[in-house]
C-alpha positions in Angstrom: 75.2 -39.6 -21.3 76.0 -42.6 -23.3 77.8 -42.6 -26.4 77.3 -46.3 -28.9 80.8 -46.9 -30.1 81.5 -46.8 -33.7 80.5 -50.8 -34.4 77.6 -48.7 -34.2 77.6 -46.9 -37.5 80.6 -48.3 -39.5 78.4 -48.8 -42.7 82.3 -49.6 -44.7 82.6 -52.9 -42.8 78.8 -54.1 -43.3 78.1 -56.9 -45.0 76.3 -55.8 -48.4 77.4 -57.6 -50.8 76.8 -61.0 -49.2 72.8 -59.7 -48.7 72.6 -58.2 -52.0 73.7 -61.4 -53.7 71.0 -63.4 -51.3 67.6 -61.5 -52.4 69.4 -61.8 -56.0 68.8 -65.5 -55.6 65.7 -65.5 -54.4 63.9 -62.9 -55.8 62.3 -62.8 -59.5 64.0 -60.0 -61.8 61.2 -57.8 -62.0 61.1 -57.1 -58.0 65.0 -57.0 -58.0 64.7 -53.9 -58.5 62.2 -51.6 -56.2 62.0 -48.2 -56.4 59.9 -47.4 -53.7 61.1 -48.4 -49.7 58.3 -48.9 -47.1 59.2 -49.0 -43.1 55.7 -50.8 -41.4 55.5 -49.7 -37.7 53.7 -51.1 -34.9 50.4 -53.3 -36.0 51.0 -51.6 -39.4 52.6 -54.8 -40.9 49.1 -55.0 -43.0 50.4 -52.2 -45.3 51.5 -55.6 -47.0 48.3 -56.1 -48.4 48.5 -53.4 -50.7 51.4 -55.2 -52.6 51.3 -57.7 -54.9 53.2 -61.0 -56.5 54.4 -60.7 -53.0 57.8 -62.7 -52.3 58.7 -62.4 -48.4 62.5 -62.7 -47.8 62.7 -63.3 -43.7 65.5 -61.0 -41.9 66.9 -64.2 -40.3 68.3 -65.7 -44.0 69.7 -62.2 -44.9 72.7 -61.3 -43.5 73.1 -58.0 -41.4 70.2 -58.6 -40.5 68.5 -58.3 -37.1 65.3 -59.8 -35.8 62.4 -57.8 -34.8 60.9 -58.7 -30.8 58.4 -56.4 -30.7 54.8 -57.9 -31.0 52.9 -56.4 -34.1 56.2 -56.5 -36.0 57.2 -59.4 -38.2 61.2 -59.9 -38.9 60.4 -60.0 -43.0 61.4 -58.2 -46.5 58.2 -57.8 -48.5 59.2 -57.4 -52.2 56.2 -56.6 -54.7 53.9 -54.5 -57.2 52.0 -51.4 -56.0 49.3 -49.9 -58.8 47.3 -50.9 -61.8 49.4 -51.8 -64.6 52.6 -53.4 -64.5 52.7 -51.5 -60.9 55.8 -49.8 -59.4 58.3 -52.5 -57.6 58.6 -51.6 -53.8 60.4 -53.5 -50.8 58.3 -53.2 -47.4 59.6 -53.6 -43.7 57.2 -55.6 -42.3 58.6 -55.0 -38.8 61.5 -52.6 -38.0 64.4 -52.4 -35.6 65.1 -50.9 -32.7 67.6 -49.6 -30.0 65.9 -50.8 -27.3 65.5 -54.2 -28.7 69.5 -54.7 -28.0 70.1 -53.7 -31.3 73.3 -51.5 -32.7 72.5 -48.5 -34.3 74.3 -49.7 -37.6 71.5 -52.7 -37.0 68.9 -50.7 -36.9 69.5 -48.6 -40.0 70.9 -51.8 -41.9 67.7 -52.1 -44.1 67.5 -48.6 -45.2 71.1 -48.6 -46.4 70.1 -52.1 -48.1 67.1 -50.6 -49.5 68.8 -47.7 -51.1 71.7 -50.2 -52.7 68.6 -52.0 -54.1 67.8 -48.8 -55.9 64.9 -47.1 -54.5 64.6 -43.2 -54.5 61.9 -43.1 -52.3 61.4 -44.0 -49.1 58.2 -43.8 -46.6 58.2 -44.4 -43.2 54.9 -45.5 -40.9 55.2 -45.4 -37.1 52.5 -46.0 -34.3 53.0 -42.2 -32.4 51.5 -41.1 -28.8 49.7 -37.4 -29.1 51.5 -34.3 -27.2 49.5 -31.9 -28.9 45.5 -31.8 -27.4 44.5 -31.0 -30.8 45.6 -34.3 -32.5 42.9 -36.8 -32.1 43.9 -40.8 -31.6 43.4 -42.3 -35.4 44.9 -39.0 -36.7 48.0 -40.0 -39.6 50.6 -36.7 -38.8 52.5 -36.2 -41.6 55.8 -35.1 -40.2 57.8 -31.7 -41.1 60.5 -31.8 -38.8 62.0 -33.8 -35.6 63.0 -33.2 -32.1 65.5 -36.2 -31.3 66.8 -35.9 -27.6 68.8 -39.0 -28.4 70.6 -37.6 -31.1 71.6 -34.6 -29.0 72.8 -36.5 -26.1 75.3 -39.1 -28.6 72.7 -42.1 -29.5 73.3 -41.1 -33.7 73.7 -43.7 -36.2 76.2 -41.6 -38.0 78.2 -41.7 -35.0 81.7 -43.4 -36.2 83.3 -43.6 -39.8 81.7 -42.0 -42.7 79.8 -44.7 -44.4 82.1 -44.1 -48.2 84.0 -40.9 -49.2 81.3 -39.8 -51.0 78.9 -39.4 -48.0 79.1 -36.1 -45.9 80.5 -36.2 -42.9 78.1 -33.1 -41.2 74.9 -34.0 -42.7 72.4 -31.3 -43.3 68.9 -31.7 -41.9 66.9 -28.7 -42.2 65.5 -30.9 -45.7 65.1 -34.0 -44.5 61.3 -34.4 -44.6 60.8 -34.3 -48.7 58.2 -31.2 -49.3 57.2 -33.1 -52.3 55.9 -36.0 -50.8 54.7 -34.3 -48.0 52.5 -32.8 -51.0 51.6 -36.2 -52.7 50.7 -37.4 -49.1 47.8 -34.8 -49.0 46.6 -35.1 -52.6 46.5 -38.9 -51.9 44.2 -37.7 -49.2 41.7 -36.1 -51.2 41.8 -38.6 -53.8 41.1 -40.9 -51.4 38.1 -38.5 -50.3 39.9 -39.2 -46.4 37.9 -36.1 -45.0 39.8 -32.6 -43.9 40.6 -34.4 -40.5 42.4 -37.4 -41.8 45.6 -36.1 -41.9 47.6 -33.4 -40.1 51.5 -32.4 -40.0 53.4 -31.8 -36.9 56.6 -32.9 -35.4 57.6 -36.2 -34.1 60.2 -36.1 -31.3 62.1 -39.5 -30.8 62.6 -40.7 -27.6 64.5 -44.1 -27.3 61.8 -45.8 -25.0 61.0 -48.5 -23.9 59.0 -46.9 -21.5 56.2 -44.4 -22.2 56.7 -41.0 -21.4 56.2 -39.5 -17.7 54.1 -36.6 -18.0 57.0 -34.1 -16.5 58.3 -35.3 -19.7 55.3 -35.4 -22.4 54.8 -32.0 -21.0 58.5 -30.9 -21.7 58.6 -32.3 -25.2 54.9 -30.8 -25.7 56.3 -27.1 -24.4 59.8 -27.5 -27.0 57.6 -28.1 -29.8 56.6 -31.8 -30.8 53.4 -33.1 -31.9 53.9 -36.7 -31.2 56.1 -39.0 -29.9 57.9 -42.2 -30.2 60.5 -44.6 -29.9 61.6 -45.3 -33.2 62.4 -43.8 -37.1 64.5 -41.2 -37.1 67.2 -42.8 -36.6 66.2 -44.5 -40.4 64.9 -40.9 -41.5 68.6 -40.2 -40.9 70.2 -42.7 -42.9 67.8 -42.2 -45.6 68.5 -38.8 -46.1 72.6 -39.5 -46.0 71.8 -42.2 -48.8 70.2 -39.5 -50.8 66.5 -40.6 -51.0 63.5 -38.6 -50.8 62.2 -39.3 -47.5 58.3 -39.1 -45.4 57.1 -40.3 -42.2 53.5 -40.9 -41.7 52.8 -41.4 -37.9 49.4 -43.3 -36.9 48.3 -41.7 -33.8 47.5 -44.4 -31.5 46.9 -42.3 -28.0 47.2 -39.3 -26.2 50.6 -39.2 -24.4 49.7 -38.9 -20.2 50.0 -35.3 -19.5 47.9 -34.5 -16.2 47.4 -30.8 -15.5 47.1 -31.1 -11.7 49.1 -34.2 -10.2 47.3 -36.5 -7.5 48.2 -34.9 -4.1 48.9 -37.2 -1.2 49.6 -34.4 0.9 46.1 -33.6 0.5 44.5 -36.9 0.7 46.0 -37.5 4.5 45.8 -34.0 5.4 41.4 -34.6 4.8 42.0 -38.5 6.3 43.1 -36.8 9.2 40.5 -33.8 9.4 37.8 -37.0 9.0 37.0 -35.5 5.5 36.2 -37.9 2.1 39.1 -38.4 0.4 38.6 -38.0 -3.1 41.6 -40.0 -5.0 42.2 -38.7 -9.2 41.7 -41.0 -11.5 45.3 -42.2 -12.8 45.5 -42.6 -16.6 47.9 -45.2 -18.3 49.0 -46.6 -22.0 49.5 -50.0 -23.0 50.9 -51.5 -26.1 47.8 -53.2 -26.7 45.8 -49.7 -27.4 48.5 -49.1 -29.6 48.3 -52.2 -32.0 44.0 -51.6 -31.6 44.4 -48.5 -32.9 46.7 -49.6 -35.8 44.1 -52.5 -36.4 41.4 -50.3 -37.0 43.1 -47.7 -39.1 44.9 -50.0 -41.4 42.6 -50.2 -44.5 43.2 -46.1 -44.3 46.7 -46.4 -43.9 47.1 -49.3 -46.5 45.4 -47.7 -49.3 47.1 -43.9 -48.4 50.4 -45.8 -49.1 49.1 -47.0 -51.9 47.8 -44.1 -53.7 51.2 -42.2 -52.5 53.4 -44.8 -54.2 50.6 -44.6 -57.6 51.0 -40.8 -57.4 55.2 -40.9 -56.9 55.3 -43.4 -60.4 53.2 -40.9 -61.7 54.9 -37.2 -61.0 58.6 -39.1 -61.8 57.5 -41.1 -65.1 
């Protein structure tokens, strides 16, 4: 087991200030303001497109900051204007953070807690997933209801450590902490969107801390304890989120079926019909690769661009 030491998750000795006063002096005062938080996963950095009077704030001049490595992520703050109008301001991720990049945990989460000092009250989340359940179909956008996070079990929290102020609770409650009401708006953007019944689902996501893809012992494991989809990232911000008090979704993009043979290639078999002079008929063995990952958020990310969109419209819209 390993347990990430309290640099981890010491939000008290983070440098907020000193970022907060850097987008101040950069950013116009309209967008200084954003009520609405976007997370971009894998190949879903297009989600940009739906802003607009864009001004891009890399993670490298802001400090606290850490730099995304993962291709299909860029390492920038996208401030804008969602909606007709005047538009609602939102701040986008265009690439996150993660554990396995190197990165702390108090890293990894540093955005969201700068987000919610910003001012949003919102906050919606985008991942590329991997489908556990057979009845999930790749291109599918799960809109998650609950977690299963191993890593959180096992002493890889971001709350690990010092509260992050005296007004944040120290055993945070989760049974909440996917927002019923966007959950709602997420399907109504849907069907204003005229997406089709099979557009979106709900499930649950179950983090794993990657960086390797799932064996299928264990896709069938976290398949049998109840998860949907899988992947190596955002509840760790879903977390944080919810301990800053903001209303939180996830949307997960499902970018492939997770590798879950039902009858594993048998070598015993193979030599025991070598040996008897018989054909030896050798199983197909099935992979994933990044690459299908980022296709797949290629193709699908009009769909998931203007579902954002029309989720943000409808959230200005319900909260005046």
């Amino acid at each position: 087991m390993v347990v990430l030491g309290a640099e981890q998750s010491d939000a008290q000795s983070l440098p907020f200030q000193a970022t907060l006063a850097k987008l101040a002096s950069v950013l116009p005062e309209k967008l200084r303001r954003p009520r609405v938080g976007i997370v971009c996963g894998s190949g879903l950095s297009t989600l940009a497109a739906a802003i607009r009077d864009v001004v891009e704030v890399p993670y490298a001049s802001l400090p606290g900051f850490g730099k995304s490595t993962v291709p299909g992520h860029k390492s920038q703050l996208a401030f804008g204007l969602i909606g007709p109008g005047e538009g609602v301001p939102v701040v986008a991720m265009l690439g996150r953070l993660h554990p396995y990049e190197g990165h702390g945990l108090a890293t990894v989460v540093y955005p969201i807690r700068v987000m919610a000092r910003l001012g949003i009250t919102h906050l919606i989340i985008t991942n590329a997933a991997g489908a556990l359940n057979p009845d999930i179909a790749v291109g599918t956008i799960v809109v998650i209801q609950d977690h299963l996070a191993l890593p959180n079990l096992t002493g890889m929290n971001p709350l690990l450590g010092p509260p992050a102020g005296p007004n944040y609770p120290r055993f945070l409650p989760l049974s909440s902490a996917y927002s019923a009401s966007l959950r709602r708006l997420a399907f109504l953007a849907s069907h204003k969107l005229k997406l089709g019944l099979d557009a979106l689902a709900e499930g649950v996501y179950a983090w794993v801390s990657g960086p390797t893809y799932e064996t299928p012992a264990e896709g069938r494991m976290l398949r049998n304890a109840g998860a949907d989809v899988v992947g190596m990232s955002t509840v760790p911000e879903v977390l944080v989120g919810k301990e800053e008090g903001l209303e939180v979704m996830v949307l997960s993009l499902v970018t492939n079926m997770v590798v879950i043979s039902q009858k594993y290639r048998s070598i015993k078999e193979e030599v025991e019909a070598e040996l008897a002079g018989k054909p030896v008929v050798q199983q197909k063995e099935e992979t994933v690769s990044h690459e299908e990952v980022l296709l797949i958020g290629k193709q699908k990310a009009e769909v998931m661009k203007n579902l954002v969109g029309k989720i943000v419209e409808l959230i200005a819209s319900e909260s005046g």
